[in-house]
C-alpha positions as a printed NumPy array, in Angstrom:
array([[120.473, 106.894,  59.044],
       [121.452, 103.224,  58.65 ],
       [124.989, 103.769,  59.985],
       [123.967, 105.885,  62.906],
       [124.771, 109.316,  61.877],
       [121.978, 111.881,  61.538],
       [120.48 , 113.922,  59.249],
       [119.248, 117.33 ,  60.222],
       [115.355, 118.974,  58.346],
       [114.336, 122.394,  57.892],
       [110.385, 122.654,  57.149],
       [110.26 , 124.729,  54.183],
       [106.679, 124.358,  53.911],
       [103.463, 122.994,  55.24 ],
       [100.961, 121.226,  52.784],
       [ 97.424, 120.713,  53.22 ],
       [ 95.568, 118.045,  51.136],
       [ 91.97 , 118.043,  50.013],
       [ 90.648, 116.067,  53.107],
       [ 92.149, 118.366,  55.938],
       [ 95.574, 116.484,  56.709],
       [ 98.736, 118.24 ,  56.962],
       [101.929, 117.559,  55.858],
       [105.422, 119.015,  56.356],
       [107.847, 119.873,  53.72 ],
       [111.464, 119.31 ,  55.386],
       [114.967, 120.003,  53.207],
       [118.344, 118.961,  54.263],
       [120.868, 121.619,  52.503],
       [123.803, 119.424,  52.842],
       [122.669, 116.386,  50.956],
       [120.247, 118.159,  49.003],
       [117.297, 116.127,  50.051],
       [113.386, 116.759,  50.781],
       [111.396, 114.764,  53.048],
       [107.981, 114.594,  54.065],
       [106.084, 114.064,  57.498],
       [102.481, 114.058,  58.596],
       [101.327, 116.351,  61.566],
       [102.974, 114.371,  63.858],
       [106.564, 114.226,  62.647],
       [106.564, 110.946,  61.485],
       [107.962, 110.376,  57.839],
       [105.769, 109.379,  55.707],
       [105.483, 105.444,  54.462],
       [103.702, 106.108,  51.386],
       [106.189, 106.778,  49.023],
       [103.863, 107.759,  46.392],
       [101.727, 109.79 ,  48.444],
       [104.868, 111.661,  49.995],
       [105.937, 112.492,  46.335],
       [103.095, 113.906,  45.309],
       [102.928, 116.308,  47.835],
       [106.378, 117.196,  46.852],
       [105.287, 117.903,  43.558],
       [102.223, 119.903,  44.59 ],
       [104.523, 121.897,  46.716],
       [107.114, 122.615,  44.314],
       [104.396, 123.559,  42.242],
       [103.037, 126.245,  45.076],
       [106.598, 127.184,  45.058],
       [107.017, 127.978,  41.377],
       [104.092, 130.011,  41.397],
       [104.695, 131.936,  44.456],
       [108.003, 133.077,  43.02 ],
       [108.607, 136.406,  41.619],
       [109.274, 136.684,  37.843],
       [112.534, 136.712,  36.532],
       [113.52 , 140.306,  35.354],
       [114.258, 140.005,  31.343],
       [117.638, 140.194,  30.341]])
């Protein structure tokens, strides 16, 4: 962080686009924020591109999820 403090990242997933690059999926619990790196680590620049591989993985993540049991 800007101030010097750090932020710890759990992967939560792993992403793999159309061309054969991966990404990681990385949540911090305490401030309620996703990131995501390339194979390497490294946070991605590309703001867009990093948030649409959020939104492909949430979508992975929706649909992986078991159904709700009716009320």
């Amino acid at each position: 962080m800007e101030d010097g403090s750090e932020l710890r990242f759990e992967v939560v997933g792993l992403v793999e686009d159309d061309e054969g690059n991966s990404y990681a999926v990385c949540y911090n619990e305490a401030a309620d924020e996703f990131v995501v790196t390339d194979q390497f680590g490294d946070l991605l620049d590309d703001e867009d591109l990093a948030q649409e591989i959020l939104d492909d993985f949430f979508v992975l993540a929706d649909e992986s999820a078991p159904p709700e049991d009716p009320a």
